[in-house]
C-alpha positions in Angstrom: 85.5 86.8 134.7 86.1 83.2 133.8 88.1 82.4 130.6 86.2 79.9 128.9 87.0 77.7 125.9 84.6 79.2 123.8 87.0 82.5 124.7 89.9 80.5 123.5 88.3 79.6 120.5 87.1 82.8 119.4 90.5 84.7 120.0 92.4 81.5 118.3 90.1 82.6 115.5 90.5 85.9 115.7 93.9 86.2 115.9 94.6 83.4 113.4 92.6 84.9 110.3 94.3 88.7 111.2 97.7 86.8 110.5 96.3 85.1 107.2 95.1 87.9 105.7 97.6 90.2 107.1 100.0 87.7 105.0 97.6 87.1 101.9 97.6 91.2 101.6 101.0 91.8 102.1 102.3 89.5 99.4 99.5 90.9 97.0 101.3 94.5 97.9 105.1 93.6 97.4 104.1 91.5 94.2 102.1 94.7 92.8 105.2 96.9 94.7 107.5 94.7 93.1 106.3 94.5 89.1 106.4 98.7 89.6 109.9 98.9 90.7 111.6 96.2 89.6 113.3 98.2 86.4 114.3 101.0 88.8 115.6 98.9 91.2 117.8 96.6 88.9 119.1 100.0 87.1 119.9 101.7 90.3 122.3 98.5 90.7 120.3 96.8 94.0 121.0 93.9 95.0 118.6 91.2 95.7 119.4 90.6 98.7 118.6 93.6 100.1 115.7 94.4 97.5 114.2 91.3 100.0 115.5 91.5 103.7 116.1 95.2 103.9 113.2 96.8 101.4 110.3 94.6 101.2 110.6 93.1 104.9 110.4 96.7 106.1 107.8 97.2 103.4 105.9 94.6 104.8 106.2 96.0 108.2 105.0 99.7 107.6 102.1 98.8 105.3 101.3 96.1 107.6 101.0 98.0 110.9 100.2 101.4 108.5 96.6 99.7 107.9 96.5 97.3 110.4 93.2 98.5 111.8 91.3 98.0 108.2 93.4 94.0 108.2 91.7 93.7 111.7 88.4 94.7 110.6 88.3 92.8 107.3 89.6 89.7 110.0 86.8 90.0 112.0 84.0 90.6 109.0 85.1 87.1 107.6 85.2 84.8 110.7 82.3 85.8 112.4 80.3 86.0 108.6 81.6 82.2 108.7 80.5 81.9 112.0 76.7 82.9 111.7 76.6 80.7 108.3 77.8 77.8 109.4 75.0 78.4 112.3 77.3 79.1 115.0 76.6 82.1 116.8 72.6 81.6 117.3 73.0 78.2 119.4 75.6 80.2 121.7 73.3 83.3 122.5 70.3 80.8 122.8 72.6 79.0 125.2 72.4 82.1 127.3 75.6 84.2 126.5 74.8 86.9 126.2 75.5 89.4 123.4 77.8 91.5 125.5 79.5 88.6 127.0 80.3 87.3 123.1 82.0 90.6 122.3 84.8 90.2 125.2 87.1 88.0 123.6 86.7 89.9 120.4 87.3 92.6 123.0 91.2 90.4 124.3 92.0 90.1 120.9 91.8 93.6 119.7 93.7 94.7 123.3 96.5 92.4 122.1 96.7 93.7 118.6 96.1 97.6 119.9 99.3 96.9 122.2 101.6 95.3 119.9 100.8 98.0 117.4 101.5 100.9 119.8 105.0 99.6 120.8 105.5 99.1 117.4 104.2 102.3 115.6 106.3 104.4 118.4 109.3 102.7 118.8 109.6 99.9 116.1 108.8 101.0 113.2 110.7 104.6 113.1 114.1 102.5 112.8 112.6 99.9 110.1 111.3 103.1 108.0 114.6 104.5 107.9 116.2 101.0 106.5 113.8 101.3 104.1 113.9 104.7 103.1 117.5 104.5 102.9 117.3 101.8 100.2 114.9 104.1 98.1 117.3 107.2 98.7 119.8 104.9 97.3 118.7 102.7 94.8 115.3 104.1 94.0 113.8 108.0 93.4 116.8 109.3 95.9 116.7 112.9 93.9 113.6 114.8 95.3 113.2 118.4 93.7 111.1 121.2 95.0 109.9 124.7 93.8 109.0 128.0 95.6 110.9 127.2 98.6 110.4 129.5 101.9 112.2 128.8 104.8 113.0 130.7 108.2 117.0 129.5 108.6 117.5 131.3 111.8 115.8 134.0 114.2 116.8 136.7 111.6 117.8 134.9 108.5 115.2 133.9 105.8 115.9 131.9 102.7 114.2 131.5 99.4 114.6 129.7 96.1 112.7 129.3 93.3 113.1 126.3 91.9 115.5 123.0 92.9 116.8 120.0 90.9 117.4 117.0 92.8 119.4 115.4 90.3 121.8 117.7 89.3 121.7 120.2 92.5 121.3 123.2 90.7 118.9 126.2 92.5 117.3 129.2 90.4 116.5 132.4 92.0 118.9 132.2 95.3 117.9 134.5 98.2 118.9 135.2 101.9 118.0 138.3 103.8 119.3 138.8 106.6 117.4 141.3 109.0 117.7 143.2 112.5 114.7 143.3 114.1 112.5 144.9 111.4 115.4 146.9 109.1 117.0 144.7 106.4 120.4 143.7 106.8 121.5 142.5 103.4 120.9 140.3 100.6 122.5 137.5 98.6 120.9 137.1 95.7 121.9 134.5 92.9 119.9 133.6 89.5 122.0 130.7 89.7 123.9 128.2 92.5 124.5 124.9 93.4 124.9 123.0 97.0 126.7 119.9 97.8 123.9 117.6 99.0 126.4 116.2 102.1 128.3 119.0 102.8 127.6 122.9 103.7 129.2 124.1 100.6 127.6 126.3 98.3 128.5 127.2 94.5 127.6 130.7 92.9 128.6 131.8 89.5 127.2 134.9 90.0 126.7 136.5 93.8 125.4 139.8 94.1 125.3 141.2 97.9 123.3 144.2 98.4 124.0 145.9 102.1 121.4 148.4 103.4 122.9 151.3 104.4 121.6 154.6 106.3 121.7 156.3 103.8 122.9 154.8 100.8 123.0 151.0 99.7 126.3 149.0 98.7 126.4 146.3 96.1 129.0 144.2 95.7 129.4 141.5 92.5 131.4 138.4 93.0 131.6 135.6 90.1 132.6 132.0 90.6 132.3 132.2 94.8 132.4 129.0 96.4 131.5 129.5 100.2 130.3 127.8 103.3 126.9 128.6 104.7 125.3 127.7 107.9 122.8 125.4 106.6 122.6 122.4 104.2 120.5 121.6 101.4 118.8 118.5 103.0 118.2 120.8 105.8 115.8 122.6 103.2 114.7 119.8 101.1 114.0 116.4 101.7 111.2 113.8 101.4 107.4 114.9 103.2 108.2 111.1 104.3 111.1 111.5 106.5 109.3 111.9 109.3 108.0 107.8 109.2 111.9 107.3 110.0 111.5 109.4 113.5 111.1 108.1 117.1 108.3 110.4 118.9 111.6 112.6 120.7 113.1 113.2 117.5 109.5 114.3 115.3 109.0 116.6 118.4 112.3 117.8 117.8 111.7 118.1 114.1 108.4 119.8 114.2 109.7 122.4 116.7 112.6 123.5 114.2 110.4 123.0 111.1 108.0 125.5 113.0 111.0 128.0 113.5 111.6 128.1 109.7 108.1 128.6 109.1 107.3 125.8 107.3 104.0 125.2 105.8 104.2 121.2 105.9 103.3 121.4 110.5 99.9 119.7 109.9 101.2 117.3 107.7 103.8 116.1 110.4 101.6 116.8 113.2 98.9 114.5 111.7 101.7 111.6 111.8 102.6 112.2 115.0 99.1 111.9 116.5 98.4 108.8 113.9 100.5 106.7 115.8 98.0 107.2 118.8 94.9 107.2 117.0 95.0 104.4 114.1 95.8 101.9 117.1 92.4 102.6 119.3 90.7 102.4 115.7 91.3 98.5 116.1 88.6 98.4 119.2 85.7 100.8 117.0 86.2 98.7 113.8 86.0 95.7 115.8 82.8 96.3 117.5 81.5 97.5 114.4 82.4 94.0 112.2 81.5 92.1 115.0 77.9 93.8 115.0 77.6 93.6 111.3 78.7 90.1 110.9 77.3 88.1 113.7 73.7 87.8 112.2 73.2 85.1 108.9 72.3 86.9 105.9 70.3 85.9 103.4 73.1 86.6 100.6 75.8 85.1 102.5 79.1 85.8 103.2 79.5 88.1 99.9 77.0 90.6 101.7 78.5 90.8 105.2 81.9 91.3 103.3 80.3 94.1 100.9 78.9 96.1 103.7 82.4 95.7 105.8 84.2 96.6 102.9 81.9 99.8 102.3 82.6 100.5 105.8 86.2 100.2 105.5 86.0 102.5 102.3 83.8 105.3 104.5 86.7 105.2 107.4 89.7 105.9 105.0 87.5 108.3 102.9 87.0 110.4 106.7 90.7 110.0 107.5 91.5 111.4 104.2 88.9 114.1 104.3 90.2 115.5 107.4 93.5 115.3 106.7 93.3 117.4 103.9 91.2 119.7 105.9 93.9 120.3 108.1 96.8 120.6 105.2 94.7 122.8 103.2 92.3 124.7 105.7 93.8 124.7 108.9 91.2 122.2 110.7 93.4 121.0 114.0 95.5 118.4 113.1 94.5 116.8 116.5 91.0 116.8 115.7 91.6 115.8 112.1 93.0 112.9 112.9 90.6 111.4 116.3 87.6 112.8 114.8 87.4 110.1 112.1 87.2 107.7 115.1 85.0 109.5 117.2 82.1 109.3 114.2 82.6 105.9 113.7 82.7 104.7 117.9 79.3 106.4 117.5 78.3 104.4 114.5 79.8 101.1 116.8 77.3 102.0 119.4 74.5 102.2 117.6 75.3 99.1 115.2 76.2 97.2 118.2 72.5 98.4 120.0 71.1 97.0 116.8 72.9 93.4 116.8 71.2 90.3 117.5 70.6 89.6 121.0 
């Protein structure tokens, strides 16, 4: 194939409106971002120079890439739309290039982005999350509380609380059986403790063990017990979000011992693990599709080509969310949740791109 300069042009185009509106969008989020948070920020004690190069240059980095497929498509919609109005595109295909031939440097353009986002959504971005969420930990909402938690500590050790407070630490409704094989062991029971959020001490005012016996039980009382247990508290509970920080060996890692305690969060964290494959290969569908919607001058002008790739836009996220709660709520396959968004719409690309001007 012979690289043209009508190839150069059209990626020069390509790639220089993605990083104009990837810029114009980002600065519209940190603004918006920033007018929220500010208060929280300043009272948490932040400084400002890290509120910029370590919060909201990450920030721009994970909601850049996060949504970097819709940036690409809204890209393409508004230079080809320009393109066929200013009467562009009709004198090339009556030149004889033909349709197919005008879609491969749209084709170069979205390879480049498509690779740059993989390297970055796998091995970038996992470090510049964890900067990020860090700085919230620290300066922002850093105290997460939970209710009704369940989870499998070891092979024969389950643990359950009722209710935690971030902020002060405190846990209502303390449980921990132990078991072997299927006779119960004991129990530790608590209506009230407290755990050191960095360490693996644990506070009870009131610890009752019960110990299953043959025959009869034994129940012993303790009051003000401070002990050391083989688990932490962040162990248990932490941020849904903690897995943006994670490199792909470390979410494997995580999901394996998150599957051990029975945790009911797997599909969430399996639906971020296969998002980092799928949202890249999204760039090629949306492409063809903008580039099949756009290339032909409508009678409206630009405002209609951007409508319909804005409603288009809308439909995709609207599927990715709809599948993704599917697989939270339902149990749909995470995998399939999260490709199956894209193998509707690479349907829709082939039959809007059959339907372009030729």
């Amino acid at each position: 194939m012979i690289f043209t300069k009508l190839d150069r042009f059209i990626i020069k185009k390509f790639l220089g409106t993605f990083v104009f509106i990837l810029i114009l969008l980002m600065m519209i989020a940190m603004v918006f971002d920033l007018s929220e948070k500010i208060n929280d920020f300043l009272a948490g004690g932040a400084p400002w120079d890290e509120i910029i190069f370590v919060y909201y240059s990450n920030f721009f980095l994970f909601y850049g890439f996060q949504f970097i497929y819709l940036i690409n498509f809204i890209s393409v919609i508004w230079f080809t739309s320009k393109m066929a109005n200013n009467t562009e595109i009709v004198p090339i295909l009556s030149a004889g290039v033909s349709f197919q031939r005008l879609l491969v440097p749209y084709l170069i353009a979205s390879s480049i982005l498509v690779c740059v986002t993989i390297v970055m959504t796998n091995y970038v971005l996992p470090g510049s999350n964890k900067a990020r969420l860090e700085f919230e930990a620290e300066y922002y909402n850093s105290k997460a509380s939970r209710l009704n938690i369940r989870a499998r500590i070891s092979e024969n050790e389950i643990l359950y609380f009722r209710n935690y407070h971030g902020v002060t630490g405190d846990i209502s409704d303390f449980s921990l059986e132990k078991w072997d094989g299927d006779s119960l062991e004991y129990i530790l029971y608590a209506n009230k403790a407290k755990a050191d959020s960095s360490t693996n001490m644990w506070h009870f005012d009131i610890l009752e063990t019960r110990i299953f016996g043959e025959f009869n039980d034994e129940v012993i009382i303790s009051q003000n017990v401070d002990t050391v247990l083989p688990f932490k508290i962040k162990d248990i509970v932490f941020r849904s979000n903690v897995v943006e920080s994670m490199n792909n060996t470390e979410l494997d890692e995580f999901i394996e011992k998150e599957r051990i305690k029975g945790s009911d969060q797997i599909p969430l964290y399996l639906i971020e693990k296969y998002k980092r494959w799928a949202s890249p290969f999204a760039i090629f569908i949306l492409t063809i599709i903008g580039m099949s919607v756009s290339s032909k001058k409508a009678r409206g002008g630009l405002g209609v080509n951007i409508a319909i790739g804005l409603a288009i836009a809308v439909a995709y996220i609207f599927a990715m969310q709809m599948t993704s709660v599917a697989a939270i709520k339902v149990g749909f396959t995470p995998f399939l949740a999260v490709w199956l968004p894209n193998i509707i719409f690479a349907i829709i690309a082939v039959f809007m791109y059959q339907r372009a001007p030729k």
